[in-house]
C-alpha positions as CSV (number, residue, x, y, z in Angstrom):
1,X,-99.0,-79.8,51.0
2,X,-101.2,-81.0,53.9
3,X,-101.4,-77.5,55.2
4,X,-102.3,-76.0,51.6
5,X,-105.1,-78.3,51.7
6,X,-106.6,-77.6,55.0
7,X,-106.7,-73.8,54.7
8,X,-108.2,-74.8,51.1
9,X,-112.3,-73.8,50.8
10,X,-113.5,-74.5,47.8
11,X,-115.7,-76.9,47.4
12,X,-117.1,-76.5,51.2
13,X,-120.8,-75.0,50.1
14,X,-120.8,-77.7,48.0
15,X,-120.4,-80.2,51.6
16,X,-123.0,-77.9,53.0
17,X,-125.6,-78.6,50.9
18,X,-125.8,-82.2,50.8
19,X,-125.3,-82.3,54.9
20,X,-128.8,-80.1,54.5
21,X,-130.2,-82.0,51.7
22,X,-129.8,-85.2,53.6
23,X,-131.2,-83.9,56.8
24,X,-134.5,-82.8,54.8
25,X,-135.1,-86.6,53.2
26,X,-134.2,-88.1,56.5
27,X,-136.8,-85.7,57.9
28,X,-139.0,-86.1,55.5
29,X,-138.8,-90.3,55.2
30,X,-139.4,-89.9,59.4
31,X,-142.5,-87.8,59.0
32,X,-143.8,-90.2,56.3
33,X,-142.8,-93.4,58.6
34,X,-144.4,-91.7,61.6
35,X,-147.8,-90.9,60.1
36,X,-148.0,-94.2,57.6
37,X,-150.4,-95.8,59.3
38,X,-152.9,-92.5,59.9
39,X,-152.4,-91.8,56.0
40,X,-153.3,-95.4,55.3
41,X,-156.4,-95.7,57.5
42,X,-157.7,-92.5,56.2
43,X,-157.4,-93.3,52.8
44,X,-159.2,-96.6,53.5
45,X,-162.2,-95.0,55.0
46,X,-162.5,-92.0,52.3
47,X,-162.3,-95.3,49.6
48,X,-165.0,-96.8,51.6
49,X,-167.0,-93.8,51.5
50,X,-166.9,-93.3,48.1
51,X,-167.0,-96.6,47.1
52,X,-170.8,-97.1,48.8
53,X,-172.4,-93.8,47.8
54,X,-175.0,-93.7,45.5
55,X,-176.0,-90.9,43.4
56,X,-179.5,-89.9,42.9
57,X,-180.8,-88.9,39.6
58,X,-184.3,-87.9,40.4
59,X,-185.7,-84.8,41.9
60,X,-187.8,-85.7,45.2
């Protein structure tokens, strides 16, 4: 029986996909953690920006 199950395959595409999925969101969430801050300060400053401007509505 135990050798009947080790030559068994089926299912094993199945194993390699979620190995790969889970590499991709641990990439992914290490990326994200490594350029948190960057992405936060950025978004702070464009806010800023915005935030201040003022439009004109007369022709000079």
């Amino acid at each position: 029986m135990f050798k009947r199950f080790a030559r068994c395959e089926s299912g094993a595409v199945t194993v390699d996909w979620v190995v790969l999925t889970a590499a991709l969101v641990g990439l992914g969430v290490s990326i994200t953690a490594f350029l948190w801050e960057s992405m936060t300060t950025t978004n702070g400053s464009l806010h800023r920006q915005l935030e201040n401007h003022t439009i004109s509505t007369t022709f000079n």
